[in-house]
C-alpha positions as a printed Julia matrix, in Angstrom:
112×3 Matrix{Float64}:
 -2.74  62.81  -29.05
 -0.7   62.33  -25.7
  0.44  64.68  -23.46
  2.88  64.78  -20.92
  4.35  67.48  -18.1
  7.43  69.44  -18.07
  8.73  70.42  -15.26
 12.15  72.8   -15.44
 13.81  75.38  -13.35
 15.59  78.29  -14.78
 17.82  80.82  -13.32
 18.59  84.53  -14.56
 21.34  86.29  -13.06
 23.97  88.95  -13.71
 27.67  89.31  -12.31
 30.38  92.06  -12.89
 32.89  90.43  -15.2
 36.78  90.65  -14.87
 36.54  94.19  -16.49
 33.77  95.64  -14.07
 31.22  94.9   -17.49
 27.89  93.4   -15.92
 27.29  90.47  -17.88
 23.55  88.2   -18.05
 23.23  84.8   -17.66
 20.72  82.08  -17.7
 20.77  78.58  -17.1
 17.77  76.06  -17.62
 17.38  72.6   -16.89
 14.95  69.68  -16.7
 13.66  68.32  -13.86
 10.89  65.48  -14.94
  8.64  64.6   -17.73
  5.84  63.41  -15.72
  3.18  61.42  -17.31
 -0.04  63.56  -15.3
 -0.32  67.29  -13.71
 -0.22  65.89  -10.49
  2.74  63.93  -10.36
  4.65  67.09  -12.01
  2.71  69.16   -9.09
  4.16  66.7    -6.72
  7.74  66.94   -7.7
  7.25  70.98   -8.52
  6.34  71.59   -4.97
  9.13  69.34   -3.57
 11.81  71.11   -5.99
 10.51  74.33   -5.15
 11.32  72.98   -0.97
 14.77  72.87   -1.9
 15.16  75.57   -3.81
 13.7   77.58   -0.85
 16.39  77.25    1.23
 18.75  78.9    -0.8
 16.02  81.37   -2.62
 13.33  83.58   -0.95
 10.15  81.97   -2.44
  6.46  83.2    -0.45
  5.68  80.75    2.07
  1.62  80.78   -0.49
  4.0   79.73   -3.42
  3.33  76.24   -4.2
  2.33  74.45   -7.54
 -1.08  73.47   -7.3
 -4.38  72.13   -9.56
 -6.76  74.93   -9.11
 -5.14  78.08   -7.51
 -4.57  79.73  -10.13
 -6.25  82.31  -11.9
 -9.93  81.6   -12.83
 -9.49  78.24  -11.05
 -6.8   76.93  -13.22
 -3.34  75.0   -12.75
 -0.43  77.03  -10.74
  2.27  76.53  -13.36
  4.61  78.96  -12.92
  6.24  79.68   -9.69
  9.14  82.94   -9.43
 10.97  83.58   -6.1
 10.89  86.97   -4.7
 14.47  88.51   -5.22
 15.77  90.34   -1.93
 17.96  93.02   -1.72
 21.5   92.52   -2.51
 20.69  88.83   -4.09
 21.22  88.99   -8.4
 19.33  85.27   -9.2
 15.4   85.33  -10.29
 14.35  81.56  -10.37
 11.56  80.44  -12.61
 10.03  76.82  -11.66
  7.62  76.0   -14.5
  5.23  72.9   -15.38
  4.5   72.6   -19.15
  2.24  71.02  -20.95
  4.13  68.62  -23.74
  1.55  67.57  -26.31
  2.51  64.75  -28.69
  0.99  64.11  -31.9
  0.87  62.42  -34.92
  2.66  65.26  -38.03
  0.28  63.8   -40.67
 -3.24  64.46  -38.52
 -1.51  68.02  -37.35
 -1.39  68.99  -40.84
 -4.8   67.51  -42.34
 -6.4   69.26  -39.37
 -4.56  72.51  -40.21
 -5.56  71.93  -44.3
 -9.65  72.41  -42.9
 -8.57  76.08  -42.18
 -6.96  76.43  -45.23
């Protein structure tokens, strides 16, 4: 089994269409694959740089190994909307796990 790291960025937002109708968006894109955490960490945290000067992001926010909860990976980062602004900006690390179909399933077939 391999794995691999995601990292994306996706934006949510809402305008007022031609006919005054607010309308909702999102866009999503891929940054990197990255082959461990902290090379996706790396580039998360220098995405998240740029971003920040067009989004409000908290100065703490930054993707790291062990911050999170329980001592665990930071893997999802969401800037803090201010007043007046209509974008929410997810920055996310995944986990991509590749494996071979045939052991998925004979591992599944114990269970069943």
């Amino acid at each position: 089994m391999k794995t691999q790291e995601l990292l994306s960025v996706e934006f949510r937002y809402s305008y007022l269409d031609e006919n005054e109708i607010r309308q909702y968006e999102n866009k999503k894109t891929t940054i990197g694959i990255y082959e461990t955490l902290e090379e996706a960490i790396l580039a998360g945290n220098e995405t998240l740089k740029s971003l920040s000067e067009i989004l409000k992001f908290a100065n703490k926010d930054c993707f790291t190994k062990n911050g999170g909860f329980f001592g665990h990976p930071t893997r999802l980062i969401v800037n803090n909307r201010t007043p007046g602004s209509n974008i929410d900006c997810y920055v996310k690390i995944t986990k991509l796990t590749f494996e071979n179909v045939n052991k998925l399933l004979d591992s599944i077939r114990i269970y069943g």
